[in-house]
Backbone as JSON Lines, residues from 0, in Angstrom:
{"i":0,"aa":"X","n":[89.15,124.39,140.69],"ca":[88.26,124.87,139.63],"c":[89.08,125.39,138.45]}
{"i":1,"aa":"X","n":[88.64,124.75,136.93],"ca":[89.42,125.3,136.03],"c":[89.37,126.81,135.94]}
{"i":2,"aa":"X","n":[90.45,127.82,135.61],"ca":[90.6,128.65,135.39],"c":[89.97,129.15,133.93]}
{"i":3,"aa":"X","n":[89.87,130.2,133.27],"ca":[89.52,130.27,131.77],"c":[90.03,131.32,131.14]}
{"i":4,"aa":"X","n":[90.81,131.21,130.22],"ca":[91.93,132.35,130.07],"c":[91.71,132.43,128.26]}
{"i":5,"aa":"X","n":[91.15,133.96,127.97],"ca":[90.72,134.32,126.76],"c":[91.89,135.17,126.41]}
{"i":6,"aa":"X","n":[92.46,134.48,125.14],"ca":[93.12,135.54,124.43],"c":[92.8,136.11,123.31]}
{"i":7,"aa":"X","n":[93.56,137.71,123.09],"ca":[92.31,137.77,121.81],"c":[93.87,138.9,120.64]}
{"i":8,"aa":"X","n":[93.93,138.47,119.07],"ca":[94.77,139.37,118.55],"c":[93.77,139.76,117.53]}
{"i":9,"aa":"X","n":[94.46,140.78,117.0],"ca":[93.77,141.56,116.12],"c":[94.44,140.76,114.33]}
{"i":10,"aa":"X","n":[93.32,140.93,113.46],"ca":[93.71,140.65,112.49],"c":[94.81,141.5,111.21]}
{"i":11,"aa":"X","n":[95.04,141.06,110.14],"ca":[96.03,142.37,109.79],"c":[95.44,142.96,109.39]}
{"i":12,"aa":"X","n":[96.48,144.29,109.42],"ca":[95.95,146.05,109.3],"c":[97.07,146.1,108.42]}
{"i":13,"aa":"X","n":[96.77,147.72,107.95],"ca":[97.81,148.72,107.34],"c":[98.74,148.42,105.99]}
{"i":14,"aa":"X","n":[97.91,147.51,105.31],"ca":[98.19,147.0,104.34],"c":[99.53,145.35,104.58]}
{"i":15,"aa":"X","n":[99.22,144.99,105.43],"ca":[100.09,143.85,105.67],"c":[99.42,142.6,105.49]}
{"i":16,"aa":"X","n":[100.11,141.73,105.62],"ca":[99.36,140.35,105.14],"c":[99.14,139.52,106.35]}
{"i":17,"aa":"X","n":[100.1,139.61,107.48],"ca":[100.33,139.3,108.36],"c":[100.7,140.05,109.95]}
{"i":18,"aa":"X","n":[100.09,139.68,110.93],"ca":[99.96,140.49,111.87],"c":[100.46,139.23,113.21]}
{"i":19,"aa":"X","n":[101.54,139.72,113.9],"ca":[102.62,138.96,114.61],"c":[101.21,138.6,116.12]}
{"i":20,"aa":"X","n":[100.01,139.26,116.35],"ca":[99.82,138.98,117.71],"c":[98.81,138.1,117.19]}
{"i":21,"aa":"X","n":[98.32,138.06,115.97],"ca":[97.87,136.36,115.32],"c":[98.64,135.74,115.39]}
{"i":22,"aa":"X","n":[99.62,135.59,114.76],"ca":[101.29,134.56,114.96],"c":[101.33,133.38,116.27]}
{"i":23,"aa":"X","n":[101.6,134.97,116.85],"ca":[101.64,134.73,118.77],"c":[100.58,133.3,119.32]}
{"i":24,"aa":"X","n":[99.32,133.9,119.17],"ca":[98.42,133.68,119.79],"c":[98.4,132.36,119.22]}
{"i":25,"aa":"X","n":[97.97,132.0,117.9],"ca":[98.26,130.54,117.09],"c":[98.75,129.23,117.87]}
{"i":26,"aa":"X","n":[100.63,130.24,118.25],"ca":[101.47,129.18,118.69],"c":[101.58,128.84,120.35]}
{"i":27,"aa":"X","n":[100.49,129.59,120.94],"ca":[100.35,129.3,122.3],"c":[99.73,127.98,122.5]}
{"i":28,"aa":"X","n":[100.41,127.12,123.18],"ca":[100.19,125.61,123.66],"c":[99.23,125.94,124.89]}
{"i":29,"aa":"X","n":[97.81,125.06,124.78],"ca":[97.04,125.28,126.02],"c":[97.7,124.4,127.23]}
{"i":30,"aa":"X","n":[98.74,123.45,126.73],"ca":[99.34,122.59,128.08],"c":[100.03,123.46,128.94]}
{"i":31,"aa":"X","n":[100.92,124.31,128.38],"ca":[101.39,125.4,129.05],"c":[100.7,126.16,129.92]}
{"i":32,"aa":"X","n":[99.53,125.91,130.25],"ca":[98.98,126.92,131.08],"c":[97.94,125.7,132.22]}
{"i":33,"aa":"X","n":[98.71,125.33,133.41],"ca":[98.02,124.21,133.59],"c":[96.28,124.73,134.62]}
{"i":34,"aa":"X","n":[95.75,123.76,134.58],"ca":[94.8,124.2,135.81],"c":[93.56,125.73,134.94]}
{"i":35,"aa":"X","n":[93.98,125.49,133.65],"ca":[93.1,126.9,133.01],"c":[92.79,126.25,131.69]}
{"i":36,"aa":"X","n":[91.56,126.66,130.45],"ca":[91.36,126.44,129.6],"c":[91.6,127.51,128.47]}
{"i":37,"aa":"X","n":[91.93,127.25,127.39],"ca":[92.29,128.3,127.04],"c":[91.7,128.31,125.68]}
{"i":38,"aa":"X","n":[91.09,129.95,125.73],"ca":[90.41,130.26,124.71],"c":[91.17,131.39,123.69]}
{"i":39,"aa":"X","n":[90.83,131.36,122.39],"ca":[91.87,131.88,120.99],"c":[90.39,132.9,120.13]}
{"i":40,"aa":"X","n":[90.76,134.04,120.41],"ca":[89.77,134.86,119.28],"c":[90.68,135.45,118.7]}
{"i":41,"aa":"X","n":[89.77,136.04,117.62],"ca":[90.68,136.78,116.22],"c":[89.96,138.08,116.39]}
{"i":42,"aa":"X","n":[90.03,139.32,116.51],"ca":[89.4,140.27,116.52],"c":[89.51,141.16,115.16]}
{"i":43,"aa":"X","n":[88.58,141.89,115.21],"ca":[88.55,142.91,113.29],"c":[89.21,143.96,113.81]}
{"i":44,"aa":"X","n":[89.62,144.84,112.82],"ca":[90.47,146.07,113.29],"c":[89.46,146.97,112.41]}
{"i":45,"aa":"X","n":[88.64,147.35,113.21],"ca":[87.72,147.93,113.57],"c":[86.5,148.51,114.42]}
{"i":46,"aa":"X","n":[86.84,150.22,114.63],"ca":[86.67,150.76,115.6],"c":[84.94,150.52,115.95]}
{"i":47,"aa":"X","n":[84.0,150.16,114.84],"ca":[82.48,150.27,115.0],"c":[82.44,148.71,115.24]}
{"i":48,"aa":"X","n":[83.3,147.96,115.05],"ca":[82.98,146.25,115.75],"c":[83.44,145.95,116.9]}
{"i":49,"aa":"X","n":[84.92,146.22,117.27],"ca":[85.43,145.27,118.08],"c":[84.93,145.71,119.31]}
{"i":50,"aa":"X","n":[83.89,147.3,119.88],"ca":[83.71,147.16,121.15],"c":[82.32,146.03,121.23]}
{"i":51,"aa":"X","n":[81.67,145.66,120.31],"ca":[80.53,144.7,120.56],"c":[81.23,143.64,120.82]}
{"i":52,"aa":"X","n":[81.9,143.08,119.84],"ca":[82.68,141.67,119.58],"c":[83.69,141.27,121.13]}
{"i":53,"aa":"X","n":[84.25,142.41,121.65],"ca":[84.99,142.15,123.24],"c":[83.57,141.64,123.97]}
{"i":54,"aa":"X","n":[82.73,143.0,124.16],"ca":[81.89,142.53,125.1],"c":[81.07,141.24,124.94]}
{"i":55,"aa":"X","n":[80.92,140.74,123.74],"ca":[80.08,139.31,123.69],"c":[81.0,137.88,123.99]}
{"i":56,"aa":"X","n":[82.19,138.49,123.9],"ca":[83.16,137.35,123.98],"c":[83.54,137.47,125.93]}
{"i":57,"aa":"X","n":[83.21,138.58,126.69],"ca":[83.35,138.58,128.07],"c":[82.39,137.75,128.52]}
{"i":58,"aa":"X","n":[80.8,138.24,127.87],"ca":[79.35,138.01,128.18],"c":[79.7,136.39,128.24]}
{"i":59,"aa":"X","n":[80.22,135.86,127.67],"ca":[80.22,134.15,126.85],"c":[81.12,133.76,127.41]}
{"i":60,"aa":"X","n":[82.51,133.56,127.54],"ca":[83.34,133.41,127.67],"c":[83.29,133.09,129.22]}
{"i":61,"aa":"X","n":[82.98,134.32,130.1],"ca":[83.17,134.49,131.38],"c":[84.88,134.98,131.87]}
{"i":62,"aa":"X","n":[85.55,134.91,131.33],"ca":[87.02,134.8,131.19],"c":[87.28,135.26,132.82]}
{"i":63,"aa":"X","n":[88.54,134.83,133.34],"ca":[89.15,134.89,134.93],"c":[90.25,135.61,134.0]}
{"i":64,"aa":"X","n":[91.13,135.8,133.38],"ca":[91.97,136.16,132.35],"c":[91.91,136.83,130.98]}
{"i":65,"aa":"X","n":[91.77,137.95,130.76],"ca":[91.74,137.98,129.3],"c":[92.86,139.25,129.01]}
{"i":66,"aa":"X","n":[93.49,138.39,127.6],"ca":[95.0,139.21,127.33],"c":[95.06,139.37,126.16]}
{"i":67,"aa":"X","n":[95.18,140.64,125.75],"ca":[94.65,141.11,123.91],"c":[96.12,141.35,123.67]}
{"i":68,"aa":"X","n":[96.34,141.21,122.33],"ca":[97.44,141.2,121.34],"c":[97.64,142.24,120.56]}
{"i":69,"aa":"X","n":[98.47,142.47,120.33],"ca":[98.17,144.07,118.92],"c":[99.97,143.74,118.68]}
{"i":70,"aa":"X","n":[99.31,144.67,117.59],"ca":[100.81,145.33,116.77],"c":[101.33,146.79,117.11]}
{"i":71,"aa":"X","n":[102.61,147.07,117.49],"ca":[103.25,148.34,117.51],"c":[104.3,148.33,116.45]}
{"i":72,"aa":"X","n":[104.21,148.33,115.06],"ca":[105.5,148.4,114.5],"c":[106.6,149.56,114.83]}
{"i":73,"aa":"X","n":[107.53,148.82,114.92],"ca":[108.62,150.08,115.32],"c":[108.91,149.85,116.31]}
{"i":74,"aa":"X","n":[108.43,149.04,117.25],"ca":[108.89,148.71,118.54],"c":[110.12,147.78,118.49]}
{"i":75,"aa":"X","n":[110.9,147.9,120.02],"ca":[111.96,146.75,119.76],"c":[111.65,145.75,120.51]}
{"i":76,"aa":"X","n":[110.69,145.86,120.99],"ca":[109.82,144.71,122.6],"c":[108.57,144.87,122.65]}
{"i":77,"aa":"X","n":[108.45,143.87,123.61],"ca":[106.82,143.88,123.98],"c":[106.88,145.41,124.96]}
{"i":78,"aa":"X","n":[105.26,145.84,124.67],"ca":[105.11,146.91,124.96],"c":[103.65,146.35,125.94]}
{"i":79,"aa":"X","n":[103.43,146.82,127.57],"ca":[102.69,146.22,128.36],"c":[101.64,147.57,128.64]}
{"i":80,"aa":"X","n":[100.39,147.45,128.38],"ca":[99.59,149.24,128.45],"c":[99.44,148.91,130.15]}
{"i":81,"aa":"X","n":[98.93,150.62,130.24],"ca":[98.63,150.59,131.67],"c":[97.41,151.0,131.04]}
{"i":82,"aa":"X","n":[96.93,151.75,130.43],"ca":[95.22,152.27,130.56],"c":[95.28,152.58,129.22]}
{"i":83,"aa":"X","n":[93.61,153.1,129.26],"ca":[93.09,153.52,127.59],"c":[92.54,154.45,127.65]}
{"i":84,"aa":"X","n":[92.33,155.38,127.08],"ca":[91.58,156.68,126.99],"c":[90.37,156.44,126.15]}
{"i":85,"aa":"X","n":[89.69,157.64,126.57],"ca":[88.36,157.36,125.79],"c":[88.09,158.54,124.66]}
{"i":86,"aa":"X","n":[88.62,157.95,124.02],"ca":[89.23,158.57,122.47],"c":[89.46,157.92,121.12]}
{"i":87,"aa":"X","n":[89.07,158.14,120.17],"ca":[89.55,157.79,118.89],"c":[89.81,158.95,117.85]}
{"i":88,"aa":"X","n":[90.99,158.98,117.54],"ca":[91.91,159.3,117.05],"c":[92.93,158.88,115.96]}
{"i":89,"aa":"X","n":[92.03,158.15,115.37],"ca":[93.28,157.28,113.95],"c":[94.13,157.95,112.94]}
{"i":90,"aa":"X","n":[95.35,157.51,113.14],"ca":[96.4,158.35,111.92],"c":[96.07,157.51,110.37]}
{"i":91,"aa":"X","n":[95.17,156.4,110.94],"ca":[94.93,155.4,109.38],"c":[93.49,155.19,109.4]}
{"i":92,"aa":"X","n":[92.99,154.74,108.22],"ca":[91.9,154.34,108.07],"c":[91.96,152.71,109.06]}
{"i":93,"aa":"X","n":[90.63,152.67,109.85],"ca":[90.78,151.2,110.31],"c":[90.41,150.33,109.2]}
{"i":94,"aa":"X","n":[90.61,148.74,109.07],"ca":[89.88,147.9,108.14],"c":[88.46,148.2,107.1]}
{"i":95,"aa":"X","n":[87.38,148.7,107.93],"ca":[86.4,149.12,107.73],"c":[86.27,150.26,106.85]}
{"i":96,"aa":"X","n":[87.38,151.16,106.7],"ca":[87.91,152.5,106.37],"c":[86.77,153.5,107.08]}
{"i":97,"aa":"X","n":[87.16,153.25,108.33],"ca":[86.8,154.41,109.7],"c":[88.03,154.98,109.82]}
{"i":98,"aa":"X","n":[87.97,156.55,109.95],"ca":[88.92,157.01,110.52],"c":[88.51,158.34,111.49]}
{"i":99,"aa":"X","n":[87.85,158.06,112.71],"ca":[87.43,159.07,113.33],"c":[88.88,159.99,113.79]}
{"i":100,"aa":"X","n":[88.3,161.22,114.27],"ca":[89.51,162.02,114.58],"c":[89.23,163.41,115.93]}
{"i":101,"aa":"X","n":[89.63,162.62,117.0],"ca":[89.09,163.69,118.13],"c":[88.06,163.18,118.8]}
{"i":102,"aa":"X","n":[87.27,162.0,118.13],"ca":[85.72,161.57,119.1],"c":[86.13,160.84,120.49]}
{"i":103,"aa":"X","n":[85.1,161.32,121.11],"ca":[84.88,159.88,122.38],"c":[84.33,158.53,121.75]}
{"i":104,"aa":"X","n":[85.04,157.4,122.51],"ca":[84.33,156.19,122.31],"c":[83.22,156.12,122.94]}
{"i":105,"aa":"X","n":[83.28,156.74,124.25],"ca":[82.3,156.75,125.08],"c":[81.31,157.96,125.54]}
{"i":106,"aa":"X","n":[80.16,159.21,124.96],"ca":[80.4,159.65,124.86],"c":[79.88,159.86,126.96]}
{"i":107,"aa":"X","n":[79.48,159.11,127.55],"ca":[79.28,159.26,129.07],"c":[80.32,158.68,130.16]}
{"i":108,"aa":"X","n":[81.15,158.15,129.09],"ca":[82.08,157.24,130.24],"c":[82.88,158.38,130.53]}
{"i":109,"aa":"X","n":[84.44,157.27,131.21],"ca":[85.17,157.68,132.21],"c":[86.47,158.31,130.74]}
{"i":110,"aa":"X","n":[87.04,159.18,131.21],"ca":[88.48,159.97,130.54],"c":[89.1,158.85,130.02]}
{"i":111,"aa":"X","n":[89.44,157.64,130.95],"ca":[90.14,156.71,130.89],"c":[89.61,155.37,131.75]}
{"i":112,"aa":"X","n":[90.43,153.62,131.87],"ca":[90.49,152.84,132.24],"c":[91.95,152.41,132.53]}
{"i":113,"aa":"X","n":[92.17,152.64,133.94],"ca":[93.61,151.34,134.09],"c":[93.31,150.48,134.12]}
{"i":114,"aa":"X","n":[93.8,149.5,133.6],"ca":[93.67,147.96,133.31],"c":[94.15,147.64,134.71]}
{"i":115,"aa":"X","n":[93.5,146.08,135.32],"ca":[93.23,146.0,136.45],"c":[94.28,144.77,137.21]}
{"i":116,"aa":"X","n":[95.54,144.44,135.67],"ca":[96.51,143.08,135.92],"c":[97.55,144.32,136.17]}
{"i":117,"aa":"X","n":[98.33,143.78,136.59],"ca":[99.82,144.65,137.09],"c":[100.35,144.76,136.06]}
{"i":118,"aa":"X","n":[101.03,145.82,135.34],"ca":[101.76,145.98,134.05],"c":[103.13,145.47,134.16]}
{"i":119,"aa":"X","n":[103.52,145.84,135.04],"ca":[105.26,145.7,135.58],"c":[105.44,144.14,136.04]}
{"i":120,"aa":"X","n":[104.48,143.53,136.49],"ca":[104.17,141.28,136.82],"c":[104.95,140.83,135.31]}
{"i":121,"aa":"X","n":[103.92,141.56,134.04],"ca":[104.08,140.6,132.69],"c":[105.38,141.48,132.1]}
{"i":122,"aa":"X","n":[105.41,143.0,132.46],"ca":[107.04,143.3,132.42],"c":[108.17,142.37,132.59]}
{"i":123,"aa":"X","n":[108.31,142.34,133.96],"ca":[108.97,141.54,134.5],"c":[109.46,139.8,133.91]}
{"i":124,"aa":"X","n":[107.77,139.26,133.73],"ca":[107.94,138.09,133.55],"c":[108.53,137.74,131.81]}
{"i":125,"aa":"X","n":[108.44,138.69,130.84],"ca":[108.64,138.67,129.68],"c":[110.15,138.67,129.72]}
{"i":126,"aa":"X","n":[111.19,140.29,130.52],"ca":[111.79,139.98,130.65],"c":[112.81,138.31,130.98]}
{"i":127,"aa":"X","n":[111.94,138.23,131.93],"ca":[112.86,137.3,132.34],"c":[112.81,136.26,131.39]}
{"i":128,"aa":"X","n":[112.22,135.99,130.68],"ca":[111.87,135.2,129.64],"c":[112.77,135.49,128.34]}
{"i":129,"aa":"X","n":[113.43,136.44,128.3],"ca":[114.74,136.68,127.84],"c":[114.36,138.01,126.47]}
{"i":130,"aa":"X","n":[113.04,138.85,127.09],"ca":[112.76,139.64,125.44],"c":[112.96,140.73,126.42]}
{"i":131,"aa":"X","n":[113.2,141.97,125.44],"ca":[112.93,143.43,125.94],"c":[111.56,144.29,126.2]}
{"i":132,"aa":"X","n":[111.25,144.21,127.23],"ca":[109.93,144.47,127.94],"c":[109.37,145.71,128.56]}
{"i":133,"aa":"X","n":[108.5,146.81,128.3],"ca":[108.58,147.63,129.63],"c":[106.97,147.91,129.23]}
{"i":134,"aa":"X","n":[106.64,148.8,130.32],"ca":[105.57,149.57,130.68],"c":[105.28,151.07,130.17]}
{"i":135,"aa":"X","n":[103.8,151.15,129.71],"ca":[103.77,151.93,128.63],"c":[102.69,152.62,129.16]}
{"i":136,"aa":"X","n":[102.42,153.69,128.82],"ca":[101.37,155.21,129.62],"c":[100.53,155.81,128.61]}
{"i":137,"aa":"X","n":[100.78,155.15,127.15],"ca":[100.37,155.59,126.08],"c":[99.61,154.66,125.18]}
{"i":138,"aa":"X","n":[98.71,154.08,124.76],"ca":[98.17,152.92,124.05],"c":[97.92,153.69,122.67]}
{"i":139,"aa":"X","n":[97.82,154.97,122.41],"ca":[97.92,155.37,121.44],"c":[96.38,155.85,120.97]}
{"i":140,"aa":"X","n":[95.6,155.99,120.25],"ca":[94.44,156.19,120.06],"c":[93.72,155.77,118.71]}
{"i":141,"aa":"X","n":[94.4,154.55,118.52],"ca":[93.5,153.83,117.36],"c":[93.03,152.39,118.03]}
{"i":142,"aa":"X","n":[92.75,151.36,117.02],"ca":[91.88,150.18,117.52],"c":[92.28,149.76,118.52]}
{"i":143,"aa":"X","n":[93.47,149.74,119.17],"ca":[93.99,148.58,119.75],"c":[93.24,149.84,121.45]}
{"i":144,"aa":"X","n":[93.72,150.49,121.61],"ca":[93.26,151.68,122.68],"c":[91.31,151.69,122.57]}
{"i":145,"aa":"X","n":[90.5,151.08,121.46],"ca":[89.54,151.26,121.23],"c":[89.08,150.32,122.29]}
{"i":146,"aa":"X","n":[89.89,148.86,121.57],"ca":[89.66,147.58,122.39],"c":[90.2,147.36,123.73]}
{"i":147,"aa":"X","n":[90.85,148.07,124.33],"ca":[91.21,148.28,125.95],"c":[90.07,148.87,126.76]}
{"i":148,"aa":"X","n":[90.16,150.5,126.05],"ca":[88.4,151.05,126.57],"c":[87.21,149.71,126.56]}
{"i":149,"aa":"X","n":[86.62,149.61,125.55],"ca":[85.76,148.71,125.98],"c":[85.76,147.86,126.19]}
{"i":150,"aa":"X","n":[87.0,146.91,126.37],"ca":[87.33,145.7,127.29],"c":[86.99,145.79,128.46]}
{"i":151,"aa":"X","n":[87.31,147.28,129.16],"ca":[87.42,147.36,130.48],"c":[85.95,148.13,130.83]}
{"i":152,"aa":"X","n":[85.06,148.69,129.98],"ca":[84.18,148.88,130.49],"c":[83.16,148.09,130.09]}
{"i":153,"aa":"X","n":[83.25,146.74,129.53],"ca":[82.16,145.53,129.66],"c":[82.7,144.68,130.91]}
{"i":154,"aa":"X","n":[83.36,145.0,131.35],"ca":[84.33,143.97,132.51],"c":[82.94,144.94,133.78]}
{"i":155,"aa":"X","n":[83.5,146.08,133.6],"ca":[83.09,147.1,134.87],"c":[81.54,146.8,134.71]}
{"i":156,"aa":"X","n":[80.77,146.99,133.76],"ca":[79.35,146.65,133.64],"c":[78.84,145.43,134.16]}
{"i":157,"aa":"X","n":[79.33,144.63,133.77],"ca":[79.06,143.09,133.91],"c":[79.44,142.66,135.55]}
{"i":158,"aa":"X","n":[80.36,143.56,136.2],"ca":[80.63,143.22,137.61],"c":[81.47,142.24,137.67]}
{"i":159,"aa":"X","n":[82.07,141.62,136.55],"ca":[83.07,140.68,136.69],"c":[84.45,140.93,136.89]}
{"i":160,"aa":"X","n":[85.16,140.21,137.34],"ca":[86.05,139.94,138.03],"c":[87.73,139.78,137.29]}
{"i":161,"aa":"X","n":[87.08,139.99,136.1],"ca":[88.48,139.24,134.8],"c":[89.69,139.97,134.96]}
{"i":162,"aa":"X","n":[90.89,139.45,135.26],"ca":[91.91,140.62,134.87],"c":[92.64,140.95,133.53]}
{"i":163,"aa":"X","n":[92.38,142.37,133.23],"ca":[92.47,142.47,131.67],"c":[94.14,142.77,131.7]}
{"i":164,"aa":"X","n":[95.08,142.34,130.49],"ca":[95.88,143.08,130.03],"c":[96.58,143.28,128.89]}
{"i":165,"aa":"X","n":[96.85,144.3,128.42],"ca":[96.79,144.47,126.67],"c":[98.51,144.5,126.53]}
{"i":166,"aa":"X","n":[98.96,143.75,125.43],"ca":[100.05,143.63,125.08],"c":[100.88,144.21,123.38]}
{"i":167,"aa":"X","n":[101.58,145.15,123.53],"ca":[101.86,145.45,122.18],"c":[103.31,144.52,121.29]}
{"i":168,"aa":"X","n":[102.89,144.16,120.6],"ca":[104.4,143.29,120.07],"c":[104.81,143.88,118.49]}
{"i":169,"aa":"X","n":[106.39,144.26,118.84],"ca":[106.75,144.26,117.29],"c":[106.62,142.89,116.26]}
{"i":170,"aa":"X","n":[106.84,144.08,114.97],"ca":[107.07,142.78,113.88],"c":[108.06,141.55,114.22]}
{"i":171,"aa":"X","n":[107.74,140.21,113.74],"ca":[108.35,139.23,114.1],"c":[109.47,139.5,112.52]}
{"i":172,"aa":"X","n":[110.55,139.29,113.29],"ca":[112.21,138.85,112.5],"c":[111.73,138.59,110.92]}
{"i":173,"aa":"X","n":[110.44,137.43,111.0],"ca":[110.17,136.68,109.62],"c":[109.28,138.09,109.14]}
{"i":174,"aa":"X","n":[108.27,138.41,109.59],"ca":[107.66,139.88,108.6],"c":[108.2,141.03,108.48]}
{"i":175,"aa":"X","n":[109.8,141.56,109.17],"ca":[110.91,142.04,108.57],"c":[111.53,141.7,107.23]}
{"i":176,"aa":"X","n":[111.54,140.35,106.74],"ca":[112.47,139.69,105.76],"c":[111.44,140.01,104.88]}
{"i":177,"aa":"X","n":[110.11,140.06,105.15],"ca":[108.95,140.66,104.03],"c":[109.14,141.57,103.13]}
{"i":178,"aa":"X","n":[109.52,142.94,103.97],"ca":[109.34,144.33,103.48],"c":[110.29,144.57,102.56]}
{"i":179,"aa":"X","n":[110.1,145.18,101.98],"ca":[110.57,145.44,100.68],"c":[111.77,145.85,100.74]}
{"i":180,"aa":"X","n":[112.97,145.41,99.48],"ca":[114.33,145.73,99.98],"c":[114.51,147.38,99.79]}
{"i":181,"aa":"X","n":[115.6,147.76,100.24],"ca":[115.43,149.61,99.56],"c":[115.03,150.29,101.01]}
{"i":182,"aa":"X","n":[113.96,149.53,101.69],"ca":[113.14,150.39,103.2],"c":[114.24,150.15,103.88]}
{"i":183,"aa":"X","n":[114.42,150.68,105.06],"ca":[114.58,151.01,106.11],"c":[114.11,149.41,106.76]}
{"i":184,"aa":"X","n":[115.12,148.53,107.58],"ca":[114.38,147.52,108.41],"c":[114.09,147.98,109.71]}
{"i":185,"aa":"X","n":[112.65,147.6,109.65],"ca":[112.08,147.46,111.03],"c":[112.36,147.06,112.26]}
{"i":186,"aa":"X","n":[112.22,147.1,113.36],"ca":[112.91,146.31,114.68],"c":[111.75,145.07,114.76]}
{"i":187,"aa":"X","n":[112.47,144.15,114.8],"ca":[111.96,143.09,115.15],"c":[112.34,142.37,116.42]}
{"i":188,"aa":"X","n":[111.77,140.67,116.19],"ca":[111.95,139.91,117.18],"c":[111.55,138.12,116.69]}
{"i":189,"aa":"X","n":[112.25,137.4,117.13],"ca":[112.15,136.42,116.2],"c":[110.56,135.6,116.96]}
{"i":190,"aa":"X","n":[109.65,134.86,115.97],"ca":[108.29,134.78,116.49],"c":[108.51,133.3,117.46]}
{"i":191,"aa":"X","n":[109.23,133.03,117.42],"ca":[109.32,131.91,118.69],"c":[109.98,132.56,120.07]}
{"i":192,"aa":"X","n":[110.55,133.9,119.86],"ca":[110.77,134.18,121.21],"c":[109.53,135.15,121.54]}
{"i":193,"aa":"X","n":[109.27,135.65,120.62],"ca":[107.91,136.45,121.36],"c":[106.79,135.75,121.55]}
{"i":194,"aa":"X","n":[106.7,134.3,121.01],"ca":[105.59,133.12,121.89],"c":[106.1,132.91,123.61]}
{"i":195,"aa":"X","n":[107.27,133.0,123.5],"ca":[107.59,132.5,124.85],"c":[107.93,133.65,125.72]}
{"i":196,"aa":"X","n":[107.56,134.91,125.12],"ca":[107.39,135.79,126.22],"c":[106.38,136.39,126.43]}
{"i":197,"aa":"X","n":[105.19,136.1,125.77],"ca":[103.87,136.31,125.72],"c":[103.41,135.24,126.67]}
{"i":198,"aa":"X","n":[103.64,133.94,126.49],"ca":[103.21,132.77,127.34],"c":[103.98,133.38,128.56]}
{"i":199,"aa":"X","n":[104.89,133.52,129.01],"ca":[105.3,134.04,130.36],"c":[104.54,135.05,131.03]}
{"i":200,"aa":"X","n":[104.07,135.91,130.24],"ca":[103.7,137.16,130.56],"c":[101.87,136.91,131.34]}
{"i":201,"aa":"X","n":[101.39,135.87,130.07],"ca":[100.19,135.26,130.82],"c":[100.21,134.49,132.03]}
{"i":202,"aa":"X","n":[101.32,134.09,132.31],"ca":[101.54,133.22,133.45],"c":[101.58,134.06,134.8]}
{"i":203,"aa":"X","n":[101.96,135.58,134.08],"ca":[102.28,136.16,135.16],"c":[101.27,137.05,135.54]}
{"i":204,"aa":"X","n":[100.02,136.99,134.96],"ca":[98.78,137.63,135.23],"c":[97.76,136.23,136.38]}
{"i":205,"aa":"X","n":[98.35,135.86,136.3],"ca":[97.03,134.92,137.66],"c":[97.41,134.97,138.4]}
């Protein structure tokens, strides 16, 4: 039975033009993933959409797999969450120019959600895939932590079965060469190796 494997990145934020877990997601080959179909969303970076927009894309989708994308600038690797809190907390305005500060997302749910794929599997497998990889306790408390929470509690509602896991990636090498000369460069990573450690990392969630 085909498998069905939803990936989903966020569009750009924070005044950028370009956002590396669109990049990512783009250059993922569905041959690479045999025995599964593979589905590509773009999500808004925004805190009053994206918990509808996850859950209609679970509702539809059905997904056995689903693996969200984000940006951590400043990072030197992929960054793998273990859970999300149920909190919003933005140091920026989101897209929308929301910037809650202190609220629940939820205001009856749970403190938190651990995500239900092994963090340390797509650790591992990224590593080995030749990028710098680890496991993270913190998702932070803007969109991307918005879209984990209610990833995982349309999963829990719905009774389905999907294994979720959220991935943070620095700027790619090429949206370093962007920023303006004079700054401070960013840590990067060049965007063909963080395709191929993102594709590993999914491989290593089934």
């Amino acid at each position: 039975m085909t498998k069905r494997i939803l990936v989903t990145a966020f569009e750009p934020f924070a005044g950028r033009k370009l956002n590396p877990a669109l990049e990512v997601m783009a250059k993922l080959k569905p041959a690479a993933f045999k025995g599964c179909r593979l589905y590509r969303e773009k999500l808004p970076v925004s805190g009053r959409a994206v918990g509808g927009r996850i859950a209609a894309l679970i509702s539809k989708i059905k997904p056995d797999y689903l693996i969200s994308l984000g940006l951590a600038a400043g990072e030197t690797g992929l960054r793998v969450e273990r859970f999300a809190l149920n909190m919003q907390d933005y140091g920026i305005k989101d897209n929308a120019g929301y910037r809650p500060q202190g609220k629940k997302i939820a205001g009856g749910g749970p403190a938190a959600y651990f995500v239900n794929a092994d963090p340390l599997k797509l650790v591992a497998a990224a590593r080995k895939a030749g990028v710098p990889a680890y496991a993270s306790n913190h998702a932070g408390a803007y969109v991307c932590n918005h879209l984990m929470y209610e990833a995982m509690r349309a999963i829990a509602a719905a009774g389905q079965k999907t294994r979720f896991a959220f991935i943070h990636l620095p700027l790619t090498t090429e949206m370093a060469l962007l920023e303006k000369p004079g700054r401070g460069v960013p840590p990067s990573l060049p965007l063909a190796l963080l395709v191929k450690a993102v594709e590993a990392a999914i491989k290593a969630i089934r």
